[in-house]
Structures are given as structure tokens and as C-alpha cells.
C-alpha positions as CSV (number, residue, x, y, z in Angstrom):
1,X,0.0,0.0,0.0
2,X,1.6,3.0,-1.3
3,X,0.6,6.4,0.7
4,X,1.6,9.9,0.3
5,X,2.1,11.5,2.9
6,X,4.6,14.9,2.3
7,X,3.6,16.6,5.8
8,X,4.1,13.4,7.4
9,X,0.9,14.1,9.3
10,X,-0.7,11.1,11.3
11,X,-2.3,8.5,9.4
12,X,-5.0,6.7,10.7
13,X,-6.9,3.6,8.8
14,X,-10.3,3.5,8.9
15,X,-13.1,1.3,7.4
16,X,-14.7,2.7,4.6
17,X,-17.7,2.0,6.1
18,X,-17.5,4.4,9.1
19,X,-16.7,7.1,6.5
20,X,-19.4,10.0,5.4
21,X,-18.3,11.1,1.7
22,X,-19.4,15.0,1.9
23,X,-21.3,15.0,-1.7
24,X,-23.0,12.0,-3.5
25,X,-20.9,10.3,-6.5
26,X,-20.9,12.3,-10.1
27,X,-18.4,9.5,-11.4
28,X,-19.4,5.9,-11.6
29,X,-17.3,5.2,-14.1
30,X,-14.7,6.7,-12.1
31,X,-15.4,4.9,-8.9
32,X,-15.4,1.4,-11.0
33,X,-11.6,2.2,-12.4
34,X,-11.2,3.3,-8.8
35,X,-11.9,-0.3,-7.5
36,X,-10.8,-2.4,-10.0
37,X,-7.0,-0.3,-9.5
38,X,-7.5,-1.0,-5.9
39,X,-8.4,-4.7,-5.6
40,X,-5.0,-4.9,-8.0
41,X,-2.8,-3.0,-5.8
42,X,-4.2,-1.7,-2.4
43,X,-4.5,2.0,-1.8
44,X,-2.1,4.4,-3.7
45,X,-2.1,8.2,-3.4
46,X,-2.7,10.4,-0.2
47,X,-4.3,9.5,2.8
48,X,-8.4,11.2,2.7
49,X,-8.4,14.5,4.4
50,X,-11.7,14.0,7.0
51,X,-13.1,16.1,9.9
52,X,-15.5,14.1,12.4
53,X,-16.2,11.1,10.2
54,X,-16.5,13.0,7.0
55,X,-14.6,12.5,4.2
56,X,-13.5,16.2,2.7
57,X,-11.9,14.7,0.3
58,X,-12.0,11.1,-1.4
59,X,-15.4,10.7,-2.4
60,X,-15.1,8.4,-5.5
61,X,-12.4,6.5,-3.3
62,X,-14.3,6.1,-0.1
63,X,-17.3,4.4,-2.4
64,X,-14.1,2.6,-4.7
65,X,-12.4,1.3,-1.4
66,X,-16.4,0.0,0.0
67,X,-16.9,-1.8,-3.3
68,X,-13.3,-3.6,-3.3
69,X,-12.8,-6.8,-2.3
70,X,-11.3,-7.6,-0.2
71,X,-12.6,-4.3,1.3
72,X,-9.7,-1.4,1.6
73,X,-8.8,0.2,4.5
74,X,-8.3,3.9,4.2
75,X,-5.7,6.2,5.2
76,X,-7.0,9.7,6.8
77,X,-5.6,12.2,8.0
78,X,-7.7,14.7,10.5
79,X,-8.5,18.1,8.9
80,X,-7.4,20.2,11.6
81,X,-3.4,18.8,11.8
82,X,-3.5,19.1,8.2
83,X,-4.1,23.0,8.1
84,X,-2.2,23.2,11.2
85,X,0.4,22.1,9.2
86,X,-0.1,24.8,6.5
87,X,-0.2,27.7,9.3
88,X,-4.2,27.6,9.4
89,X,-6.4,27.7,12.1
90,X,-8.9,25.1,10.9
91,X,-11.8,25.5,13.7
92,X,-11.5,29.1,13.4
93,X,-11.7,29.2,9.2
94,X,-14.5,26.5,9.0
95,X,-17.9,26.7,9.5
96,X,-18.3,23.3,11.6
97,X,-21.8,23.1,11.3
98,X,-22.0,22.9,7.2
99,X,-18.9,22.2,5.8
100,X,-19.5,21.6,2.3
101,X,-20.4,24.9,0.5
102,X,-17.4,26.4,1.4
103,X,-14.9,23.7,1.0
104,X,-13.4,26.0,-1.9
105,X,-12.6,28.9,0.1
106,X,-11.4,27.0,2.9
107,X,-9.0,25.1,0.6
108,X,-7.6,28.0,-1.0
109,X,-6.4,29.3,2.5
110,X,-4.1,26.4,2.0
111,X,-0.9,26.3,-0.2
112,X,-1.8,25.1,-3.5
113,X,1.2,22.3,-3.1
114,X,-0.6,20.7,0.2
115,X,-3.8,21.2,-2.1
116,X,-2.2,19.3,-4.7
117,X,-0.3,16.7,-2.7
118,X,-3.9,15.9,-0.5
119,X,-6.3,15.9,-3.3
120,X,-7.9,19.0,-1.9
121,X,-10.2,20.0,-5.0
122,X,-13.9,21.1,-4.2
């Protein structure tokens, strides 16, 4: 299982199961290549970026890694040590209570390499 990780922030594994995508699937076809890579080779690319059970990032993967089988464990990382990382106050940028329509202004608080390197598009 290949995981990149360039802020060598903790990774915790976590059932897919147990994971809330924040928006519904646009890509089927995406989440089907998704699997199929992942029952060949286990999880590659950066850990999910998640805040209390919610995936922020990851969506197509959460739903690729449910579908695999054997089922894939995913790497997170928690939201706030990853913007702690970046020099940004995560509880104090975020609005905790609805998350998702401003997941684009959040992110561009951030670096655009830690955007890159955590798959941090909204």
C-alpha cells in the first residue's frame, strides 16, 4: 500500500464503512476504475483529508475502497493537523456546522502544493 504522505501528518486507517463522503458520486465510471486499480494494488495516493467522520476529500475512493474486495482500508488524515500544518487555524476558518459549501474557500487558505499533494479539489 503505497501512501503519500509529504507533511508526514498522522495516518489513521479506517473502514470505509464508518466514512461520510461529503457529496453523492458524479463519477461511476470513475469509482469502477477506482476499485478495479485497488483490488489490484491496495490504496495508492494520499491518505483522505476527513473532519469528524467526514470524508472532505475522497469521495469516488471512499465508495471505490467500500466496493473492493477484499474491502480497503483507508488512510485519513484529520483536517485540523493538516491546516495546522499549512499555518491555518482550521476550527477558526471552518464553518463546523456545514462544511461543504465552502470547501473551496477553505482550501484555497491552504498552499496550492498541500492542495495538490492531499487531493484537496472542491
Amino acid at each position: 500500500m503505497a501512501v503519500d504522505n509529504p507533511l508526514d501528518l498522522e495516518i489513521t486507517y479506517e473502514d470505509p464503512l464508518h466514512l461520510h463522503p461529503i457529496h453523492d458520486v458524479d463519477r461511476p465510471d470513475h469509482v469502477a476504475a477506482l476499485t478495479a486499480a485497488m483490488e489490484a494494488t491496495g490504496w495508492d495516493g494520499p491518505p483522505l483529508v476527513v473532519h469528524d467522520g467526514t470524508g472532505l476529500t475522497g469521495v469516488h475512493r471512499i465508495h471505490a475502497a467500500r466496493a473492493a474486495l477484499p474491502s480497503i482500508e483507508v488512510p485519513t488524515v484529520a483536517a485540523a493537523a493538516l491546516f495546522a500544518a499549512a499555518g491555518v487555524d482550521f476550527d477558526a476558518e471552518a464553518d463546523l456546522d456545514d462544511l461543504g459549501p465552502e470547501l473551496e474557500q477553505l482550501y484555497d487558505k491552504l498552499p496550492a502544493c498541500v492542495r495538490q499533494d492531499y487531493g484537496m479539489q472542491a
